[in-house]
N, C-alpha and C positions, 0 to 999 in steps of 0.2 A: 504494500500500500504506500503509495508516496507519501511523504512528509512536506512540510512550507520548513522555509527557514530558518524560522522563529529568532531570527535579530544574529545570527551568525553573517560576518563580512567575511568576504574571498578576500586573501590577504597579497594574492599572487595570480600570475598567469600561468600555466604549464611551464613554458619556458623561461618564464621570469625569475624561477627557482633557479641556483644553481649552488655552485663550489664555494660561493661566498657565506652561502644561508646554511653550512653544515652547520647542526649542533643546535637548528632552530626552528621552532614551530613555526607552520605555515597551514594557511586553509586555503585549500584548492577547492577548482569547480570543475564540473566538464563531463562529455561522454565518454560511457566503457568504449576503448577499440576493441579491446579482448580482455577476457579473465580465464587466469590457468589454476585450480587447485590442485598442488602437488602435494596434497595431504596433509593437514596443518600450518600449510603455509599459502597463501594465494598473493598469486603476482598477478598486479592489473594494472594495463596501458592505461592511461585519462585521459583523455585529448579535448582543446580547444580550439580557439582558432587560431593561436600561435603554435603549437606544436604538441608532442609526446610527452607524459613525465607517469614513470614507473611508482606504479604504489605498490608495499608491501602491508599483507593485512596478516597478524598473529595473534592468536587468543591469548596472548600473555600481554600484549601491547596495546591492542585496543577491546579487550573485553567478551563476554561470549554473544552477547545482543549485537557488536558492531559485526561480529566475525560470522555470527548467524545471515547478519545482511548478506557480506559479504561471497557468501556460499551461493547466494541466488543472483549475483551478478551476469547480464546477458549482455549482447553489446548494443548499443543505443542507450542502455540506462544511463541518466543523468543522476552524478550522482556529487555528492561536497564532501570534502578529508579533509580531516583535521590533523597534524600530523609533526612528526622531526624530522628533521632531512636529515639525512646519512650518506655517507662514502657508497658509492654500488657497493652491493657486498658479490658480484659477481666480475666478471671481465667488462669494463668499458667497453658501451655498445658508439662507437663510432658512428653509425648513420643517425646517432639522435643527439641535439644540442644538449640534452639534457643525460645524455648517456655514461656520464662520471658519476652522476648520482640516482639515489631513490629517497622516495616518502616513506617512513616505517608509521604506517597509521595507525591513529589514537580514538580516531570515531569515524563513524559514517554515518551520511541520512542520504535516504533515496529519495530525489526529488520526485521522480518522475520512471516510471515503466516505459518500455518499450517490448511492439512486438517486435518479429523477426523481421528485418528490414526484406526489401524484393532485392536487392543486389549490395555485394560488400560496400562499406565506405570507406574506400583508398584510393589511391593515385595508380592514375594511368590507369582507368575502366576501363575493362575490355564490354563491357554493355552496350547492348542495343542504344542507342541515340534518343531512340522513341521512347522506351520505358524511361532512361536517366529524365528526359524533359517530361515526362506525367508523372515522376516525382521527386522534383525541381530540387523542393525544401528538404529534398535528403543527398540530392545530387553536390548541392549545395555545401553539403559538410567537408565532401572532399578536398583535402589538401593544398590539390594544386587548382581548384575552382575556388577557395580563400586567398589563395595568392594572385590571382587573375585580378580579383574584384578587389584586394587592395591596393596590388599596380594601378589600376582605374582608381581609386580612391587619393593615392599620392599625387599622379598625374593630374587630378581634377583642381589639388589643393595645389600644386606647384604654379600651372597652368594660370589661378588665381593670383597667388600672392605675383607672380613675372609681372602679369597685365597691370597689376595693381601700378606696380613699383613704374612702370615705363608711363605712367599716366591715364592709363585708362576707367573709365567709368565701368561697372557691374548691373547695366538695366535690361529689365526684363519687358519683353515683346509680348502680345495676346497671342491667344492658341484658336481663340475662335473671329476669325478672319474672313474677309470676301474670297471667294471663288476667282482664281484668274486662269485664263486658257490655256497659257503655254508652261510648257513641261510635262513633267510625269504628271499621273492622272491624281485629283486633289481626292482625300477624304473628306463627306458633308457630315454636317450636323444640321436637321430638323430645325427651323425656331417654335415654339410651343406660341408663342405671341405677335408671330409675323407670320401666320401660316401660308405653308408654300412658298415660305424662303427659307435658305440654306447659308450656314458657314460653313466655311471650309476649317481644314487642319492645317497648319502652315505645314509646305515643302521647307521653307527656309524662313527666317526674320527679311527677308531683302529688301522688301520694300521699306517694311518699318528701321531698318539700319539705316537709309538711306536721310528718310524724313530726321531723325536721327541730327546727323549731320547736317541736314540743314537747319535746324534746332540749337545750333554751335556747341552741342556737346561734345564734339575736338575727336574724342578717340573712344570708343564704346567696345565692349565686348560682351557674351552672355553665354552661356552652357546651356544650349537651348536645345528642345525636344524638338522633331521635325518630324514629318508623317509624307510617306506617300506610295499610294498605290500602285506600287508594280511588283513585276515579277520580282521573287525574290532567287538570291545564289549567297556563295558563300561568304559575301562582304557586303551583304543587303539584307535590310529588316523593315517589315512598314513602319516602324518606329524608332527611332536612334536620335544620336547625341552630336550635336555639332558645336563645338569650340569657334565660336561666329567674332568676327573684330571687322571693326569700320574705323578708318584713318580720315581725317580734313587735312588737305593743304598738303596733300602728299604724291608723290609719282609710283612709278612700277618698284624702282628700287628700294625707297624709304621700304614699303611695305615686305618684302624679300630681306630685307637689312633684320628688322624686327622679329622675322618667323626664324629667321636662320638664329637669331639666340634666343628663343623659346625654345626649337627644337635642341641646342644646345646646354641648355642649363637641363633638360628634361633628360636625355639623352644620358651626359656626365654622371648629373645627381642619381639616376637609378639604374644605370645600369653599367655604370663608368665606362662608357664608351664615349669616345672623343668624334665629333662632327666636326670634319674638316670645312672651314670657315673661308672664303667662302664657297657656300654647293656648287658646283657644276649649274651650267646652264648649257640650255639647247636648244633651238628655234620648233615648235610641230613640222615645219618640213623635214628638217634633217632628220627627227626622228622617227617618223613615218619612214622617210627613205632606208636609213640605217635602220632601223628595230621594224618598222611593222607597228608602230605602235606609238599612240602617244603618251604611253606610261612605259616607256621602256626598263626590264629587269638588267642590269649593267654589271650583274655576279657575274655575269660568262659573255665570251664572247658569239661566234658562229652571226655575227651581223651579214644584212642582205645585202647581197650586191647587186647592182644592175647590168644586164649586161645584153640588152638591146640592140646597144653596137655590134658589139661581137657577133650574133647569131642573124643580124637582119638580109643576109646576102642564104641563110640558108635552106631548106628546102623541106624541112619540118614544116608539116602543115600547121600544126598548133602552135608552135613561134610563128611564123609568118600572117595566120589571121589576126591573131592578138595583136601583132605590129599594127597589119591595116587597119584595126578597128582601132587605133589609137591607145591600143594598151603599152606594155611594158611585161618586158623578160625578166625576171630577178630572179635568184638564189641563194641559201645558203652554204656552206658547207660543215658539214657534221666530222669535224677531225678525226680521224683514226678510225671512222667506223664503216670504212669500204667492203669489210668482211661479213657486213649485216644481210644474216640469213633475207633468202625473196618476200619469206611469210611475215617478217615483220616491215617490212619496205611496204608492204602489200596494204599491211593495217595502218600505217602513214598517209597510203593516198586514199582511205577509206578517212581517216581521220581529218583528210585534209578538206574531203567532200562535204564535213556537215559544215565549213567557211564559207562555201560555195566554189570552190576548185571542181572544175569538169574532169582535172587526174590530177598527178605529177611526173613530171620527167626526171630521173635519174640517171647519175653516172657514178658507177663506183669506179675507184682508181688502183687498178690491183701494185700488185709490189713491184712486178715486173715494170710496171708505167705505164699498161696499156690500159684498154678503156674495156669496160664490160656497162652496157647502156641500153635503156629503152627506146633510144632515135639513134645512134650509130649510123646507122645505113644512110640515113637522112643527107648527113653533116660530113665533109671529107677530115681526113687526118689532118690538116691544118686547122679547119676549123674547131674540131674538138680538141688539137692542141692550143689552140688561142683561148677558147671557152675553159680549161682546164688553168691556165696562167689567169686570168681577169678570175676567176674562181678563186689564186693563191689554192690551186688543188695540189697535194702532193700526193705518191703511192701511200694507199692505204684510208685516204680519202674519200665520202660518201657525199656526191652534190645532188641539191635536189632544189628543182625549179617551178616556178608557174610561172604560167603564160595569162593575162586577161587585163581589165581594166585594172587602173593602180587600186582602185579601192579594194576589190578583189584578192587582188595578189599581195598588198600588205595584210589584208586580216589572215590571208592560206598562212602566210610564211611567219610573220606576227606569233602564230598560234603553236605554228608549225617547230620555232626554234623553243618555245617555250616547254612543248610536249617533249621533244626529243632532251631538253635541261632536265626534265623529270626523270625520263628514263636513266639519264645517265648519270644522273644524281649530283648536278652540278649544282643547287641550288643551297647554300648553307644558310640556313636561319640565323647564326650566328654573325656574318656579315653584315653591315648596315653600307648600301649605297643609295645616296641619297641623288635627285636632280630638280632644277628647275627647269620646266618646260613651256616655253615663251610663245607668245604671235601666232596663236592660233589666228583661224579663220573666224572670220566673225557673221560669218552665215554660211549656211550648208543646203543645199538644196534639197528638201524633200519630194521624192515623187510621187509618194502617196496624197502629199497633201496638193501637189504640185504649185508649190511656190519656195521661196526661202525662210528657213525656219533661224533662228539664234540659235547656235553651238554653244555658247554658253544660255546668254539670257538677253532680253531685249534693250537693258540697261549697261550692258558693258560698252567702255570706249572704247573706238576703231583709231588702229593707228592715223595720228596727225596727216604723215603722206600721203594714206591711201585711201582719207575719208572721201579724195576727186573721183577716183573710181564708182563709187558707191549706186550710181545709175547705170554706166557703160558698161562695169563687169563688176558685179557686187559679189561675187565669189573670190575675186581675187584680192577685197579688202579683209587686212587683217587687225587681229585684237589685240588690245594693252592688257589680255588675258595670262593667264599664268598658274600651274599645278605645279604643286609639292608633290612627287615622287616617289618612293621607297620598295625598293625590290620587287619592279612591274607592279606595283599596287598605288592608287593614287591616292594619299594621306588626305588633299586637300584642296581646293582651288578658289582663284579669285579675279578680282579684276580691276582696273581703273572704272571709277564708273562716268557714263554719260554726266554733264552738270550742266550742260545749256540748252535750254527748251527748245531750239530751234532743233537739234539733229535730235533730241529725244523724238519729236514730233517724226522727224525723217524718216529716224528708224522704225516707227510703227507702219507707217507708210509703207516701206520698203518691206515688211512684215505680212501687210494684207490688209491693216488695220484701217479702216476709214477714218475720219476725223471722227465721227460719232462713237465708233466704236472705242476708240483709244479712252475718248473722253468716260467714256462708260464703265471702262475696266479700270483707268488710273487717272481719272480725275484729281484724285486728291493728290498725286505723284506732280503733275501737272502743274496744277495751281500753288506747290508749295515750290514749283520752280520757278514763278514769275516775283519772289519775293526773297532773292540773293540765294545762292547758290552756293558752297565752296567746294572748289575740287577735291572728290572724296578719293578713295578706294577703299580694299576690305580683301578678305582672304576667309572661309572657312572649311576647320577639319575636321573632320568624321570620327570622332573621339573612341568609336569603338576600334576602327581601324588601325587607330595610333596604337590602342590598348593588345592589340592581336599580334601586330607585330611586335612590339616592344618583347611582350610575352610569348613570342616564339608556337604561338597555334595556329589553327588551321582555318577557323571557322569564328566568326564575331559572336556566335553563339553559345562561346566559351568564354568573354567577357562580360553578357550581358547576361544581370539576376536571374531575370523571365523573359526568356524569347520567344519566339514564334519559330514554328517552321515554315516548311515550301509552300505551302496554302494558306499563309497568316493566318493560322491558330494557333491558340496554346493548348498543346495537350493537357497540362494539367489543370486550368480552370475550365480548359471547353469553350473558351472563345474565339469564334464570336456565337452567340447562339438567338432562339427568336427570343423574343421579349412579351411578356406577355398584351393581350390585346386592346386594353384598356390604353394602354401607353401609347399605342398606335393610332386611336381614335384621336386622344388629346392634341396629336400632332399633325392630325388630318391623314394619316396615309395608309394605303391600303395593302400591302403584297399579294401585287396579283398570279405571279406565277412565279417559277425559279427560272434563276439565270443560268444558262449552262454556259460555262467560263469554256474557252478554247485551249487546247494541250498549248 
């Protein structure tokens, strides 16, 4: 039967004990890991959420009611010791902080029972995904999911006190917000008192950072919730945490200047890693060109080459189309792995087909130097000798090509150098390479929608140069945009923002937006820019993300308390579920059938 307290204070944490406290009572708290009765004596792990500490229970020490408890120790019970600390009276267990010593206990009370948990609580589960997340608050005890959540924890308070120190303000933005169009699809909220109208969840604070600044609160930041509807993967949640900052009177670099010692002080302080100061920079072409990507992974190399020139004279139908249709040849090269059996080459150009690749072309480079190839016949011996030099192929060498439009052939290869880094285990979590990646485009044509949509957002500013273009070829202007980078994963991104109503105006224009309708979605964006304006920018990071790599996992769903999985629910409360129907009336609406979501 459990006991309450009854005015006993915990005098220590697990690991708070140690070689200093020999010789001294202490009151611990915390769950059984394990209890062993070796007959007269029982040794029991306690665990908190700092760590292990060994208690010894003997009827001559702590009595036969405490030793009686003791007997029925299961693991989950919470239980309190009262107790002397002692020298281990066994061999020093080295995998525990607390492995020089033990508790020789003088009492115990059971707070709390427990039954048999559904799966052990230790590190490094081998458990279904599914069961640990439908029972979170047990999943929760383990180890290294307390060490995840207080990396996230230090991170949050670090993150604060930087901001603070460099000037910045800590205000908070609304969560129930207008609806606006562009982006990923918004979450509504019902009004009960506006019926048949809706808030939205904020995607981001953007507009209200923006209003912000022109409010001359100088420098702002906020740890702010964001929502939004899309498909989810392994660094996506409908819900998550962005580390959000807005700059006045600032350009590209002030704002780069600032993030690179935040990510330095966070960096050092926990995990004494040094960030080379300052990041690498890279323009979105270059790295498009070079990676396939504008989050390029810079652990390894195998970058894409182009080599269009080299193959345009030759007789490969699949280079020679992709030419005329105005594509591009590129390839990487996979060092040393010329000897890779045809069945795995085979599941490459299967891999390479869910990109959109129609195949790939191969040339392995045997020892001898000659060429073993899926076009050979094609290509004379010069040319695949030239194709093999612009490659840097040497014997022993695996090249593997696409042919199609550039967009195309960076996402095949893009994907393609990333998969074959897995296989060959190039990828070490323990590295940190960081980049910034500059000048993006500042619109991207969509053909679904068939007009141009904002690659970032409709508020970003377009380079000074290339705002002339913006009628003649509005594809070719580019943004004072910019991502923080970290091992092909994108920390974060941000932008200069638009600050004079006249190109805001253009840009919506140039968007699709009529003068009504702009006025309609951001009036109030608008009207707060006929009344002084300072040149802003802003950056924000996906704080789960920061938190994943920091901590060396796989999945954002191992930093965050309660996640969702692939279908935004939680398995363990069950949502989202219906509501009952009364609710539904108050807010006018009716569910009239089910939506069936598409794969």
């Amino acid at each position: 039967m459990a006991e309450s307290m009854l005015g006993l204070k915990r005098s220590h944490r697990c690991t708070e004990v140690s070689t200093a406290n020999i010789g001294q009572d202490v009151t611990v708290m915390g769950w059984v890991q394990k209890s062993r009765n070796k007959g007269g004596i029982i040794f029991t792990d306690m665990r908190d959420r700092s760590g292990i500490l060994q208690i010894i229970f003997e009827e001559s020490d702590c009595g036969a009611e405490s030793f009686s408890k003791a007997e029925k120790l299961k693991s989950e019970f919470v239980i309190a010791v009262t107790g002397r600390v002692d020298a281990r009276s066994g061999g020093v267990n080295e995998k525990l902080v607390t492995g020089a010593i033990e508790v020789r206990a003088k009492s115990l009370r059971i707070l709390s029972e427990s039954e048999t948990p559904p799966f052990p609580i230790e590190e490094n589960s081998r458990t279904k995904e599914e069961l640990r997340l439908k029972y979170r608050f047990l999943d929760l005890r383990r180890p290294d999911m307390q060490r995840n959540l207080l990396l996230r924890s230090r991170i949050a308070i670090l993150t604060r006190q930087f901001l603070a120190e460099e000037g910045f303000f800590e205000i908070e933005t609304p969560t129930l917000i207008k609806s606006t169009p562009e982006g990923a699809r918004d979450y509504l909220v019902p009004s009960r008192v506006h019926p048949g109208s809706f808030y939205a969840l904020p995607q981001s604070p953007q507009l209200f950072k923006q209003l912000l600044m022109c409010s001359g609160y100088d420098r702002y930041f906020q740890l702010a919730r964001c929502y939004r509807d899309e498909d989810l993967r392994a660094d996506r949640q409908p819900e998550f945490t962005q580390i959000d900052m807005e700059l006045s009177f600032v350009d590209v670099d002030d704002v780069l200047d600032v993030n690179e010692r935040l990510l330095h002080k966070l960096f050092k302080e926990l995990l004494d890693v040094e960030i080379p100061q300052p990041i690498p920079r890279m323009t979105w072409q270059e790295a498009m060109d070079r990676f396939g990507s504008d989050k390029p992974d810079l652990r390894f190399g195998m970058e894409l080459k182009n080599v269009s020139d080299v193959v345009k004279d030759c007789e490969f139908v699949v280079f020679k189309s992709a030419l005329e249709n105005g594509g591009t040849v590129r390839g990487i090269n996979a060092k040393g792995q010329g000897s890779m059996p045809r069945k795995k080459i085979d599941a490459l150009v299967e891999f390479a087909k869910d990109f959109g690749a129609k195949g790939l072309a191969y040339v392995a480079i045997q020892e001898d130097g000659t060429f073993k190839s899926s076009f050979a016949k094609f290509m004379t011996d010069e040319q695949m000798a030239a194709l093999a030099v612009a490659m840097d192929g040497k014997p022993g060498d695996l090249l593997l090509f696409a042919a199609d439009k550039n967009k195309v052939v960076w996402d095949v290869l893009g994907n393609l150098r990333l998969e074959l880094a897995r296989q060959l285990e190039l990828l070490n979590k323990n590295e940190f390479q960081f980049l910034w990646v500059t000048e993006f485009p500042l619109l991207e044509y969509s053909q679904e929608q068939g007009r141009f949509v904002a690659m970032h957002h409709p508020f970003t500013a377009p380079m000074d140069e290339d705002w002339r273009l913006i009628d003649s070829d509005p594809g070719a202007v580019r943004a004072k945009a910019y991502d923080i980078v970290l091992n092909g994963t994108e920390l974060g991104g941000g932008s200069v923002r638009i600050h004079q109503g006249d190109i805001q105006s253009k840009m919506f224009e140039v968007l699709g937006f009529t003068a009504e309708e702009a006025q309609a979605q951001f009036g109030f964006l608008l009207e707060a820019f006929k009344y002084g304006v300072p040149p802003h920018a802003g950056l924000a990071y996906g704080l789960d993300r920061v938190v994943m790599l920091m901590g060396g996992c796989d999945s954002i769903r191992e930093v965050i308390a309660f996640p969702k999985v692939k279908d935004a629910s939680c398995l363990m409360t069950e949502a989202p579920a219906p509501v009952d129907e009364r609710q539904l009336e108050e807010l006018g609406i009716e569910v009239c059938q089910e939506v069936i979501l598409e794969e």
